[in-house]
N, C-alpha and C positions, 0 to 999 in steps of 0.2 A: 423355706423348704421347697414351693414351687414359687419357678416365674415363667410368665407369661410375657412373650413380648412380640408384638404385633402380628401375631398369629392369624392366618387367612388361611383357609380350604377349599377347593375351587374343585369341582367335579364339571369339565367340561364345560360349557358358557354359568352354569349356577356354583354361586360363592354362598356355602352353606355356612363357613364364620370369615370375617369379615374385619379384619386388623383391630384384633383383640387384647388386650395386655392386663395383667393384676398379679398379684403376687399374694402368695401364702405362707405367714408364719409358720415357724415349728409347733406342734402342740394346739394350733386352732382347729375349728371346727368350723368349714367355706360352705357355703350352700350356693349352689349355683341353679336358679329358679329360669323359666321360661316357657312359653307357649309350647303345644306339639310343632316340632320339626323348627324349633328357636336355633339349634346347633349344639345345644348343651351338649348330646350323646357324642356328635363326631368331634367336640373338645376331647370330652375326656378317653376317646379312641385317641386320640393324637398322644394326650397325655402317657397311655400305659402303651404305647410304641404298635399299636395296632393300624396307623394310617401315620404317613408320614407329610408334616406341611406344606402347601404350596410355596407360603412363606412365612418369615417368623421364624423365631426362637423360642423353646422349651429347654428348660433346669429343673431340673428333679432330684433334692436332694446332691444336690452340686455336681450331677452328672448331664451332660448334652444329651437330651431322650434324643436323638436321631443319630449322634454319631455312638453314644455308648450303652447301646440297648440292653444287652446283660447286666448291667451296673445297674441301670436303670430299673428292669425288671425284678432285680432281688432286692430292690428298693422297697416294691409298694405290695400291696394283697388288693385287691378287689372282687367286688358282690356287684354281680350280674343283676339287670332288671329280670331275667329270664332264668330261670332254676338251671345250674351247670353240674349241681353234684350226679355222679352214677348212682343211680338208683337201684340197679342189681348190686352195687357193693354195699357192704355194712359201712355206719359212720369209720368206723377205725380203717376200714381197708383205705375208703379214699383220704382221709389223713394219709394215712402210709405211702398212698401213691402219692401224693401234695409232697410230701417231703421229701421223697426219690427225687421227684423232679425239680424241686429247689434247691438238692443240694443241703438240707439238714444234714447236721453232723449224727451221723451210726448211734452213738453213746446217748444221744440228747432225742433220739428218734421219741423214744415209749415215750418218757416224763413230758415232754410238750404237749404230748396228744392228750395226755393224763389230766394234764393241766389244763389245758382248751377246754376238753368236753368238759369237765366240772365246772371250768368259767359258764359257759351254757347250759349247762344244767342239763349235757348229755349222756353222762360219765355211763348211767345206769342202763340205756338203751344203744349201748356203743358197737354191739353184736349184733342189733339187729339191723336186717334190709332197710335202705333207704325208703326204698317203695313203700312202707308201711309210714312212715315219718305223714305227720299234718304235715302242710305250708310252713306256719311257726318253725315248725324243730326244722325243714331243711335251712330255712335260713338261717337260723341260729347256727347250724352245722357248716355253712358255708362261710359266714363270718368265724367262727374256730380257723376252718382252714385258711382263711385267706389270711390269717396271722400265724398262720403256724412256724412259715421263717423270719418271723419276726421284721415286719417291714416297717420303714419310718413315716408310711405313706399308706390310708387304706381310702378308696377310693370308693363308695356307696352309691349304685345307679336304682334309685325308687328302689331302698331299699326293702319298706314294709309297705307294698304295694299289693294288695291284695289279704291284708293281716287285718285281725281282729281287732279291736284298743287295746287290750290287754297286753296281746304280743308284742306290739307297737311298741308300747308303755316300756316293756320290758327289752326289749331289740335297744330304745336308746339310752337306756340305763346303762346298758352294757356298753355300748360305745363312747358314754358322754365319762362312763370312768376309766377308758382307755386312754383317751385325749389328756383325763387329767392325770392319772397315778403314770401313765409311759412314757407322756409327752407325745402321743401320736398324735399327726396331722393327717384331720379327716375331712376328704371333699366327698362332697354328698350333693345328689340331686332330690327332689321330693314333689309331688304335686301337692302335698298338706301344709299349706303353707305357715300353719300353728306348729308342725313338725320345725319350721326352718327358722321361727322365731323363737322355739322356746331351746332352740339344742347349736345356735349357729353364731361365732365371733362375726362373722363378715354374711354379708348376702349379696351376689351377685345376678344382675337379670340382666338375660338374652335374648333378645327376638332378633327373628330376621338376621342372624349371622353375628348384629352388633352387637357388643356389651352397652347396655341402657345407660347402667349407673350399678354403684357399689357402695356400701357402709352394712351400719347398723340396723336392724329395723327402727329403731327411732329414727336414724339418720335418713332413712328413705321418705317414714311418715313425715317428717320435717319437710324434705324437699316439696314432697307433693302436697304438702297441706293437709291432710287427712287424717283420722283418727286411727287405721288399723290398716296392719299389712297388707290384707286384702284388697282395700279400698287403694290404698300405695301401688299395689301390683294392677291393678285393673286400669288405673290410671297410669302408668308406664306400657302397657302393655294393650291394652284396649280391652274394650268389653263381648266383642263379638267371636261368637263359636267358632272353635279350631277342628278342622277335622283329621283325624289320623293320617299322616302323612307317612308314605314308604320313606324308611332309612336311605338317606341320598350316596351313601357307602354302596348299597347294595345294588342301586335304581343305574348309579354307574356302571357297578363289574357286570349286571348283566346286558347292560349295553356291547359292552367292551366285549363279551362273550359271543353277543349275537355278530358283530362285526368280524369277529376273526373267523367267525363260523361260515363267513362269504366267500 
């Protein structure tokens, strides 16, 4: 469903990924792990046609994400590390507006929405303001819509990042029976790295632009000798503090902004 093949990103002298490649089955569940500023987010920008490769190849769904971006795009749904739904609209309006712009069929608009928010458990708060919504219910709400046109690809950036366990709990309930009764293929990034062992076929880790290594978590505890994910990650990755790094997407365009401003 996706391939990766030697994918590199280069924002002026810094190569934020670094001749990348893995592939993802239909139906699995990827977890792609890494330090802050590993490269994880500008993959999966690459992936849903938002930065285009320096070099490398991208398949999605058996479309070329760079040459066939519409194909690609009605491909997948993705949930934001960062709250995207409108907050002035009620849940139902932004479905509504989700579905305008993907192109839902007219006939099929109501009953999906129908269907979504009861998946989530919004059906009953579908009138009101976002703005009134916990954390919980928007994300719940943004996972509805990012499947509302039915994509074969959902794409999860931290996704319960900031959630209670409970919601958490319930966030991968809901995703882990998507994967299974739909056949969707979910990549997911996550700092919990018990999130990524208890809900993930495959685990990939990134630092520094590279892919480290890829399997199981057994398969990683194995390599590294170790008894638990953790201890596997720490040791692939090291043990010393990461500090929040500006997105190298952004640290770029405002370069490129400041220059033409000359």
């Amino acid at each position: 469903m996706i391939k990766v093949e030697h994918l590199t990103k280069k924002f002026g002298d810094f190569i934020a990924v670094n001749d990348i490649s893995f592939n993802v089955q239909a139906g699995e569940m990827f977890a792609l792990l890494g330090p802050n500023g590993a490269g994880k987010s500008t993959t999966i920008k690459m992936l849903t046609t938002l930065l285009k490769p320096t070099s490398g190849s991208l398949t999605l769904n058996g479309f070329d994400v760079v040459k066939q971006q519409d194909q690609t795009r009605k491909s997948f749904g993705i949930v934001f590390q960062d709250p995207s739904v409108d907050t002035d609209l009620t849940a139902y309006e932004n479905m509504q507006l989700h579905a305008v712009m993907y192109g839902v069929p007219k006939s099929e608009i109501d009953t999906r929405i129908e269907e979504l928010l009861k998946l989530v458990e919004l059906w009953d708060r579908r009138d009101s303001l976002v703005k009134t919504y916990s954390g919980g219910m928007k994300r719940r709400l943004e996972i509805a819509r990012g499947l509302l046109h039915h994509p074969k690809v959902l794409f999860l950036d931290e996704p319960t990042l900031g959630l209670d366990a409970q919601t958490r709990n319930l966030l991968w309930n809901y995703v882990g029976n998507l994967a299974h009764e739909k056949e969707m293929t979910i990549l997911f990034t996550t700092h919990y790295l018990e999130e990524a062992e208890a809900n993930s076929n495959q685990i990939a880790i990134i630092d520094h632009g590279k892919l480290l290594t890829i399997g199981t978590a057994q398969d990683l505890m194995k390599q590294t000798k170790t008894k638990s994910l953790e201890e596997a990650y720490l040791s692939l990755t090291g043990k010393e503090l990461r500090d929040e790094k500006a997105d190298p997407h952004e640290v770029w365009r405002q370069r490129q902004r400041a220059r033409n401003m000359r």
